[in-house]
C-alpha positions in Angstrom: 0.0 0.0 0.0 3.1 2.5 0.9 4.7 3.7 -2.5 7.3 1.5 -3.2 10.9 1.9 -5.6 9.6 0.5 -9.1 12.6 -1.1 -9.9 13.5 -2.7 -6.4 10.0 -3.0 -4.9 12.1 -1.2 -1.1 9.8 1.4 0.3 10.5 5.0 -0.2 11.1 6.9 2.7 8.1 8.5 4.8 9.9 11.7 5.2 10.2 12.4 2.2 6.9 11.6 1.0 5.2 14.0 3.7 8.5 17.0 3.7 9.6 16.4 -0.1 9.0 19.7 -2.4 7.7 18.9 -5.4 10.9 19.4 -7.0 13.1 18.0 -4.7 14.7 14.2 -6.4 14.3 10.7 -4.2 17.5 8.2 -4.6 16.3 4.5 -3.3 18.9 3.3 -0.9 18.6 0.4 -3.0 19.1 0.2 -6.4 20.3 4.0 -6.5 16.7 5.1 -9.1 15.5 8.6 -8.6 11.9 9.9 -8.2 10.5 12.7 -8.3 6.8 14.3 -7.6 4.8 14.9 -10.5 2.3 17.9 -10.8 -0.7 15.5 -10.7 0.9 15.0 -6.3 1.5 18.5 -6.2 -1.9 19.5 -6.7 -3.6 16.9 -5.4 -2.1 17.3 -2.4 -2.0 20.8 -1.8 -6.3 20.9 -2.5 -6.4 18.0 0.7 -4.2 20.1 3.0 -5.7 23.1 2.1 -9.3 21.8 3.2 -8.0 19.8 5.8 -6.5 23.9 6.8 -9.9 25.3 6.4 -11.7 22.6 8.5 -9.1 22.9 11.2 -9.6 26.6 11.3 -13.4 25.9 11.2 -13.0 23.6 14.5 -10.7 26.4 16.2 -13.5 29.0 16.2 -16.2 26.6 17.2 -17.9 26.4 13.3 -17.3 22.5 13.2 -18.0 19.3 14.7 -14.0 18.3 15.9 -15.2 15.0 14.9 -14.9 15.9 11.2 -10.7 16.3 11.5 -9.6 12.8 12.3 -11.3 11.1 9.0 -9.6 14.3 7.0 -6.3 13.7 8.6 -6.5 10.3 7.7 -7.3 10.9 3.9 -4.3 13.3 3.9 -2.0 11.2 5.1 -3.6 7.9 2.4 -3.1 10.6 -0.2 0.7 11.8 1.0 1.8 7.6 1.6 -0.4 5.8 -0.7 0.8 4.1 -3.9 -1.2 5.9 -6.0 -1.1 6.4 -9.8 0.4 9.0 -10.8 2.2 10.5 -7.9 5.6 10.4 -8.4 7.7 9.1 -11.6 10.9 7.6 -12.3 13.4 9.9 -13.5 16.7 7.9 -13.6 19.5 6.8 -11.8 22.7 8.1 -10.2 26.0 7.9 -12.3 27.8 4.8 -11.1 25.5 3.5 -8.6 26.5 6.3 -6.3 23.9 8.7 -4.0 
């Protein structure tokens, strides 16, 4: 379920999956391929963190049941971890199998 390396199938780290700029490069410890975001993740995520903002603001001034956040969080973080399509591509892989 947690996006994987294409080429090696090892997990790609966490961190950089929630902290990784959309133009910041992944290098698996692995097999040395790099990733990168892709617009499709950029956007996506920034619309699910952005209403997961407004809610959250919502709930601090008494607008919204507090209930409602634990259900968003939870979609932000499937949408941030997730293996799905799209998110991130294969861009290459370092010169001589070196990070």
């Amino acid at each position: 379920m947690l996006m994987k390396c294409a080429t090696c199938g090892s997990r790609i780290s966490k961190t950089w999956l929630l902290l990784g700029l959309p133009w910041s490069k992944y290098t698996c410890a692995r097999c040395h391929s790099v990733f990168a975001g892709t617009i499709l993740r950029f956007v996506v995520n920034t619309i699910a963190v952005g209403v997961l903002g407004f809610f959250a603001i919502r709930v601090i001034k008494g607008g919204t049941n507090p209930l409602l956040l634990p259900p968003l969080i939870g979609l932000v973080l499937v949408l941030f971890l997730a293996n799905l399509p799209g998110q991130i591509k294969k861009v290459g892989k370092t010169a001589g199998g070196r990070r």
